[in-house]
C-alpha positions in Angstrom: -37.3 -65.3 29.9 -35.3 -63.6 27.2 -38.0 -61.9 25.8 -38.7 -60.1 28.6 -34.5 -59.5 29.6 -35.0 -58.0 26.2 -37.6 -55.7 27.5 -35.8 -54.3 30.1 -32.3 -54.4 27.9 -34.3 -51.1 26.0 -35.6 -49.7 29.0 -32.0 -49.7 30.7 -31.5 -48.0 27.6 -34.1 -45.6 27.3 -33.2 -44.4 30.9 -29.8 -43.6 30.2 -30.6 -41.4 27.2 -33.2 -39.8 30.1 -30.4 -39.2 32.1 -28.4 -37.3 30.2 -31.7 -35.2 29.3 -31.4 -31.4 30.4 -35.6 -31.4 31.1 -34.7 -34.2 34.1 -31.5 -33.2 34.9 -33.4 -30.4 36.1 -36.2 -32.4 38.0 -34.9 -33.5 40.9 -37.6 -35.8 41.7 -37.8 -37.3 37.9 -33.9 -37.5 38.5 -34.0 -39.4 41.4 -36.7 -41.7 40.3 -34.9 -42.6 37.1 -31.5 -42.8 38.7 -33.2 -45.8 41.6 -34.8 -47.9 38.4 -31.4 -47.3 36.2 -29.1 -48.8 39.3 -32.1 -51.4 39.6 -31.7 -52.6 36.1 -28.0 -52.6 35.5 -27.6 -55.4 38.1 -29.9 -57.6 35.4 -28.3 -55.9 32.3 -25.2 -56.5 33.2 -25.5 -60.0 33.8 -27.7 -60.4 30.4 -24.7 -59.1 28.7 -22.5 -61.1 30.2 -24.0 -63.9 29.3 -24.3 -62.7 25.9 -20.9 -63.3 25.6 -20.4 -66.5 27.0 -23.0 -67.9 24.5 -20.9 -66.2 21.4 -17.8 -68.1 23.0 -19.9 -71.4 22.8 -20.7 -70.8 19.4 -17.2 -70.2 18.4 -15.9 -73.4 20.7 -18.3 -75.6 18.9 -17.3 -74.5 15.6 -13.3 -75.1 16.4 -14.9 -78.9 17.1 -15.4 -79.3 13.4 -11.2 -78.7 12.8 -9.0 -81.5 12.0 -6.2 -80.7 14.5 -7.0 -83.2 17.5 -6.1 -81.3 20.0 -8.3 -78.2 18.9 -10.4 -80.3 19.0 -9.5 -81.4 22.5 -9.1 -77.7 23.9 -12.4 -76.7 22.6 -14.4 -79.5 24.5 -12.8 -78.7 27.8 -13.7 -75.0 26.8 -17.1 -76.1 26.1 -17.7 -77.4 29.1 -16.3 -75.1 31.7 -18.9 -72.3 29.5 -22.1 -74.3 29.8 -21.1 -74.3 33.7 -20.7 -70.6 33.7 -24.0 -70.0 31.3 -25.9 -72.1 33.7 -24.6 -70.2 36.5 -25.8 -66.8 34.8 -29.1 -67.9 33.9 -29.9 -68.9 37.5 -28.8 -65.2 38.2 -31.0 -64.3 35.9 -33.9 -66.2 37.0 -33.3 -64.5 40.9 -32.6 -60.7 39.3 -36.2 -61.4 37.2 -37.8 -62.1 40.6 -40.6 -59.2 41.8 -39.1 -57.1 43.6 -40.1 -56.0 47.4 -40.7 -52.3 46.7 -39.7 -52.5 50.8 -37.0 -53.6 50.4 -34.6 -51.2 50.8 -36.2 -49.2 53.6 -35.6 -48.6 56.9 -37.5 -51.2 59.5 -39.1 -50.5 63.1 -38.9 -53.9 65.3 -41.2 -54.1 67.5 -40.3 -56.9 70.3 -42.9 -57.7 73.3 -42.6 -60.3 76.5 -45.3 -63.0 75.5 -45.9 -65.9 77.6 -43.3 -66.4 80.1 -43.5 -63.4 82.4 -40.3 -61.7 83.8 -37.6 -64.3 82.1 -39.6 -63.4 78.8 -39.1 -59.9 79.9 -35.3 -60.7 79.7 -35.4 -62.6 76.6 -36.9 -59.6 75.1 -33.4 -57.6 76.4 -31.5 -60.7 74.3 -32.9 -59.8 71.2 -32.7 -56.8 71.0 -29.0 -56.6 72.2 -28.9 -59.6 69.1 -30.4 -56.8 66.5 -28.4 -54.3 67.9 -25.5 -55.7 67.4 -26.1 -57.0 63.9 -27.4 -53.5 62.9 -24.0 -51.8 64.4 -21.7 -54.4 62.6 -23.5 -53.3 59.0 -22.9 -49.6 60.2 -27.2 -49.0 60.7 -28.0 -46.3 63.5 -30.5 -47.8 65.5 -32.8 -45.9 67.5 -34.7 -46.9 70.2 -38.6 -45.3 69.6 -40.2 -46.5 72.9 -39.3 -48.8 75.6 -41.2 -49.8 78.9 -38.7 -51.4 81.5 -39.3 -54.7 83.7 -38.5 -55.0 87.6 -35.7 -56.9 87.1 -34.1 -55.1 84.4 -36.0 -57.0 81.3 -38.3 -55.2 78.8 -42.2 -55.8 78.4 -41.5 -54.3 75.6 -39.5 -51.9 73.2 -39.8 -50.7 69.7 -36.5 -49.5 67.7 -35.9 -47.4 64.3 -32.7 -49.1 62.3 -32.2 -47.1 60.2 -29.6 -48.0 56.9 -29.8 -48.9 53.2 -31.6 -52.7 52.9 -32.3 -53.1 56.1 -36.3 -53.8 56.1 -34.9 -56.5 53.3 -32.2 -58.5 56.0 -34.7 -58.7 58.8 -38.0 -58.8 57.1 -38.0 -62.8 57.5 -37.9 -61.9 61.5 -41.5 -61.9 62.2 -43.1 -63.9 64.6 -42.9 -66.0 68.0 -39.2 -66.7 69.4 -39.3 -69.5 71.7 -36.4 -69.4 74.5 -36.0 -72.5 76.5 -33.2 -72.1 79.3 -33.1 -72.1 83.8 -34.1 -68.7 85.1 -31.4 -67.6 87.5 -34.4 -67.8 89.7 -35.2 -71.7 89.1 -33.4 -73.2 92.3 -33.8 -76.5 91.2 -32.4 -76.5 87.8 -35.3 -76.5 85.7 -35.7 -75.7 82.5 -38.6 -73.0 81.4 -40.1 -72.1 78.1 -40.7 -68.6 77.8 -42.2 -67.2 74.4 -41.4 -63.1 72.6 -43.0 -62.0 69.7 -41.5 -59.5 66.9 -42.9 -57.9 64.4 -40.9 -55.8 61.8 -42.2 -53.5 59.5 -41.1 -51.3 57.0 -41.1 -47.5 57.4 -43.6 -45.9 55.8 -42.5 -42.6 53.3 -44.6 -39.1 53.6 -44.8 -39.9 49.4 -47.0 -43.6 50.2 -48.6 -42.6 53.1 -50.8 -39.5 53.4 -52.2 -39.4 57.1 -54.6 -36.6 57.9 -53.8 -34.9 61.1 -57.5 -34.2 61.6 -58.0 -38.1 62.0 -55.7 -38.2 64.6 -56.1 -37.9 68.7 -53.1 -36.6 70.7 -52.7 -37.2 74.3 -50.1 -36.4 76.2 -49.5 -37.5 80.1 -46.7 -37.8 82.4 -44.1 -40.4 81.1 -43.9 -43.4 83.8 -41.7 -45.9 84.7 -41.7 -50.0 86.6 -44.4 -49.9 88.8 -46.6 -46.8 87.4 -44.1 -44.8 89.0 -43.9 -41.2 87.6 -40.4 -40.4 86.4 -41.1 -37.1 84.8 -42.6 -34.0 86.3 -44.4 -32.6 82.8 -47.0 -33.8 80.7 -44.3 -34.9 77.9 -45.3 -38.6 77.0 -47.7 -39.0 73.7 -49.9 -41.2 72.6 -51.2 -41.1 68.9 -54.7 -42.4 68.0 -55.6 -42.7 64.2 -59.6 -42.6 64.2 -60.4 -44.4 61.2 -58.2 -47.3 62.0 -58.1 -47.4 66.0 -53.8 -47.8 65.4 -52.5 -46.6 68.4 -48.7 -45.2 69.1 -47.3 -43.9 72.1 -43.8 -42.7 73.2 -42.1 -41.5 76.3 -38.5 -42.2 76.1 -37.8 -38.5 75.2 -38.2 -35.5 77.9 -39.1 -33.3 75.1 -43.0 -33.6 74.1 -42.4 -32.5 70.3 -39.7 -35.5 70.3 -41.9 -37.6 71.4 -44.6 -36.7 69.1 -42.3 -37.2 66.7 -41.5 -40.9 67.0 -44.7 -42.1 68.1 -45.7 -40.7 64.4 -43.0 -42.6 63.1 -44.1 -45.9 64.5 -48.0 -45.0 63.6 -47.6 -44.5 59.9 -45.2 -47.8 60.0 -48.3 -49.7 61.8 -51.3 -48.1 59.3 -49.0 -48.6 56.4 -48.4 -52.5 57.4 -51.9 -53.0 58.0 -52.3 -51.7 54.7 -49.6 -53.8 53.1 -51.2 -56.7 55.1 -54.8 -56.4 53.5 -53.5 -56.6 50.1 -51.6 -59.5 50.8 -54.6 -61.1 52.0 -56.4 -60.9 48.5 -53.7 -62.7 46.8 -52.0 -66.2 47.1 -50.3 -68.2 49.9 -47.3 -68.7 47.4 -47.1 -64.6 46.6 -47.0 -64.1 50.2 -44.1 -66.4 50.0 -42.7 -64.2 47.2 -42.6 -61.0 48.9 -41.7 -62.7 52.3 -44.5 -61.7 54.4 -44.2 -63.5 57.8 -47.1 -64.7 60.1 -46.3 -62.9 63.8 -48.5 -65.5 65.1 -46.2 -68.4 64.0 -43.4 -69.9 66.3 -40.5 -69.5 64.0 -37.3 -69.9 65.8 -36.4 -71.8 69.4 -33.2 -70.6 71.4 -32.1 -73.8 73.6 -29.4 -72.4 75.7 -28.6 -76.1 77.5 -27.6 -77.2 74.2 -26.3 -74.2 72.9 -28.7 -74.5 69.7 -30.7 -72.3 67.5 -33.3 -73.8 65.6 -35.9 -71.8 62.6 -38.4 -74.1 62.3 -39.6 -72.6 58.9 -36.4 -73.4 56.7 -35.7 -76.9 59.6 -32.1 -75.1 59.8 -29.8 -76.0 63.4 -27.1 -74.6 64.5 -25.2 -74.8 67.3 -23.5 -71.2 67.8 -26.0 -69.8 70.2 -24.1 -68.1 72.2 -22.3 -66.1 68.8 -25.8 -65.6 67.5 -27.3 -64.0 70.8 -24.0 -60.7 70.2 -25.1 -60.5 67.0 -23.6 -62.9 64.4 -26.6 -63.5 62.7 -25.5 -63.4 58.7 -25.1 -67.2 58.2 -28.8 -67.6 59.2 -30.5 -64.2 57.8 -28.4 -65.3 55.0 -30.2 -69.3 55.0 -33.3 -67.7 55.2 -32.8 -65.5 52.5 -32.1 -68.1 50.1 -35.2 -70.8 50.8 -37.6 -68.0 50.1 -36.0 -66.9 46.9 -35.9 -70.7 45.9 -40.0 -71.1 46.9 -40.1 -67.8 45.2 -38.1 -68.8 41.7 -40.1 -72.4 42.0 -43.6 -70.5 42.2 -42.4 -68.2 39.3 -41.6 -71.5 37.5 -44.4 -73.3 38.5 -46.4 -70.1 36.8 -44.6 -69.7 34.3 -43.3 -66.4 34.4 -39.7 -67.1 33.4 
């Protein structure tokens, strides 16, 4: 492990000496590219150095063991041991900082949450989690943007897909993926029973102009009039869009905007995100079930979490974590659990990095 901290010790280096280099200070793009893996690597450098130091204090705390004064001697054993805590600490920093990196992670993320089995009260549950995102989202100052929705009868959502838009946000809600399973008495149920109702979400990570290059020749505009519950028309011009990319058959429509061009805008939006996760998805199929745990891809066709409202409990089945603060969870106090699920994939990740050797 040290020998490759002292790798990147001389690359932090290297990069500060870059710059400070009039050629890049000139380059915006060089500039900008350098300044992202400098801030990247001074999170690990720092810590190396760190714990540079607390090994020189061991070394001089073992040495005072070897004076005749008893309690120097005393002093430097309880000094001893509260350092090997702290150098233990600071290599199991280490160990996480060495981690690959999600080169996602720091991007913005499009949800995209649809009614599954269930019909109108999974419609409603739909409303419920995205309120839940929402909410989250606003409390870490995100903007969030809704991109497309299509409206229920009884005012739930078949489905809607949202921009949030912030620093790190693909990398809190990337774990989100999957089937939600809701179990709680409709408000139409006269007899008190309870119903199992099922939403799916998929989250994916905006896709930049500089990863993605899309031709616009391979790709089909439509436009038609934007409608609403019941195939009801609720606008009087052609200003809906719906974006076809040929070669893939990905498909992305919009028509939450009056404005045709804003439409067009955000359905492209949400069709790069989709053609650049299909992508992302292919390569993660060439490589191993533990990588995938690595880089935290998530299986939309697994049931990962169930909402019991009689109980009040919330339940991810992946990480077998319980809690009973439903009812906090559903307005959007969601950072003890993104923050649970955070840690048991970095802990398969660091035992699969262990297990391979690469520390």
């Amino acid at each position: 492990m040290f020998e490759k901290l002292s790798g990147v010790e001389e690359r932090f280096e290297k990069l500060e000496q870059l710059l400070s280099d009039p050629d890049v200070l000139s380059d915006r793009v060089a500039y900008q590219q350098y300044s992202r893996e400098h801030s990247d690597l001074n999170k690990i450098v720092t810590v190396l150095r760190e714990h540079r130091g607390v090994v020189k204090d061991l070394e001089d705390s073992m040495e005072l063991l070897k004076d005749g004064d008893p309690e120097i001697k005393d002093l430097a054993k309880e000094e001893i041991e509260t350092l090997n805590v702290q150098k233990e600490k600071l290599e199991a920093q280490l160990k996480k900082l060495l981690l690959p990196k999600d080169p996602n992670d720091e991007k913005n993320v499009i949800f995209e949450i649809r009614a599954g089995t269930g019909g109108e009260e999974a419609g409603l549950f739909v409303s419920d989690l995205f309120r839940m995102y929402s909410r989250y989202a606003e409390t870490s100052k995100w903007k969030v943007e809704v991109m497309s929705s299509h409206v229920t009868g009884i005012g739930g959502l078949k489905e809607i897909i949202v921009m949030i838009t912030g620093k790190g946000a693909y990398s809190r809600f990337k774990y989100e993926s999957g089937t939600h399973r809701v179990q709680r008495v409709p408000t139409t149920e006269t007899q008190g029973r309870i119903h199992t109702s099922a939403v799916t979400v998929a989250v994916l990570p905006e896709a930049e102009d500089v990863e993605l290059h899309i031709d616009t020749s391979e790709i089909k505009v439509d436009v038609f009039r934007a409608t609403g519950p019941g195939g009801q028309s609720v606008n009087t011009t052609d200003s809906a869009v719906r974006l076809t990319h040929l070669p893939s058959g990905v498909v992305a429509t919009c028509q939450d905007q009056k404005s045709q061009h804003k439409n067009k805008a955000k359905a492209m939006k949400v069709l790069k995100a989709r053609i650049f996760d299909s992508m992302v998805r292919e390569q993660q199929d060439k490589i191993s079930a533990e990588r995938k745990n690595q880089i935290g891809s998530g299986d939309r066709s697994e049931r990962i979490r169930t909402y019991n409202y009689p109980q009040g409990r919330i339940t991810d089945h992946r990480i077998g974590l319980t809690l009973y603060k439903l009812e906090s969870i559903l307005q959007g106090d969601l950072g003890e659990l993104l923050d649970e699920l955070t840690t048991y994939y970095q802990a398969q990740a660091m035992k699969d990095a262990e297990t391979n050797k690469s520390f």
